[in-house]
N, C-alpha and C positions, 0 to 999 in steps of 0.2 A: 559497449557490452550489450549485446542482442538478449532478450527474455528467450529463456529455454521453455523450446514445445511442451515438453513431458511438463514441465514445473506449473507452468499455465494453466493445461489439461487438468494437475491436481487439485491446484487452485480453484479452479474453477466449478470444477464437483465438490469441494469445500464447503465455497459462498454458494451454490446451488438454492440450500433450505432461503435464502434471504430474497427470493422472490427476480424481479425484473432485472435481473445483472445483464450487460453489453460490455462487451471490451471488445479491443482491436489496436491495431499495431498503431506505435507511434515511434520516432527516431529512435529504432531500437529496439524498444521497450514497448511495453503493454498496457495499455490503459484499461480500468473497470470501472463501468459508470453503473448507476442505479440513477433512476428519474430524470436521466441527462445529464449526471453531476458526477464527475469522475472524483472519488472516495479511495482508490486505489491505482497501484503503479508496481510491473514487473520488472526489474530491470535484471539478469544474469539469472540465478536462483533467488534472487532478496524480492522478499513483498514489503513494500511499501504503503504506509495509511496514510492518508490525510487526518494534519492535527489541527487542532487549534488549541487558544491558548489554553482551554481547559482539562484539554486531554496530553499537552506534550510531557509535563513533567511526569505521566505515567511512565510514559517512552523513558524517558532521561533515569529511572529509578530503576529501570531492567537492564540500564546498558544501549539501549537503540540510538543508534546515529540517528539525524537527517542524511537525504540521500545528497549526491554531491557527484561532481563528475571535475574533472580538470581542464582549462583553456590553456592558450600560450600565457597568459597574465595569472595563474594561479587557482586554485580550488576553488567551484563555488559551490557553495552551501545549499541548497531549497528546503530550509524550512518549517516548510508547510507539509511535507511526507519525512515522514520517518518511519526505519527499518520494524517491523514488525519481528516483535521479540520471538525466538527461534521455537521456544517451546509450545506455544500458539499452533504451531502448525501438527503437536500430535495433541493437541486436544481441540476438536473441530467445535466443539459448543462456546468454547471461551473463544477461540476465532472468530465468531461468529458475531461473538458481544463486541470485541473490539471493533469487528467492522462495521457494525451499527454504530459507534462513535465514530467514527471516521464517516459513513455517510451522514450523519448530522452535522459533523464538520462541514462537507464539503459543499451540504445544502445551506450553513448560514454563512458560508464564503460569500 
């Protein structure tokens, strides 16, 4: 499942206010790094954060999967990014805040 152009482009004027963002393509999908530390992941239309343990059961209390993809031996799981809760994306201020947890995530990885 390739990251949609248009989705990325939105995204990415989104996270803009949060200073030094980098992304660029990976199998697919989109990576967003801040300080070198990839904090975010596009994959189709779904954005992805980077959790950890202190911020997932946020994720798990709205509904957000981890992201997952399928092999010939079964689904796997990552974890470590889950689906960023859909309403996040019309409110760019509270987007914003979760993505400052997700790059603190990704920095004490």
């Amino acid at each position: 499942m390739s990251a949609n152009t248009e989705f990325v482009a939105y995204v990415r004027e989104l996270l803009a206010p949060l200073g030094d963002i980098r992304d660029g393509k990976f199998f697919g999908g989109h990576a967003m790094k801040h300080g070198g530390n990839q904090f975010a992941m596009i994959m189709g239309n779904t954005l992805y954060f980077r959790v950890d343990e202190g911020s997932r059961l946020a994720y798990e209390k709205k509904g957000s999967k981890p992201f997952s993809y399928s092999t010939k031996n079964g689904v796997v799981q990552v974890r470590k990014y889950y689906a960023a809760p859909a309403e996040l994306l019309d409110d760019p201020a509270q987007l914003r805040v979760w993505a400052r947890q997700a790059i603190s995530a990704a920095q004490a990885a």
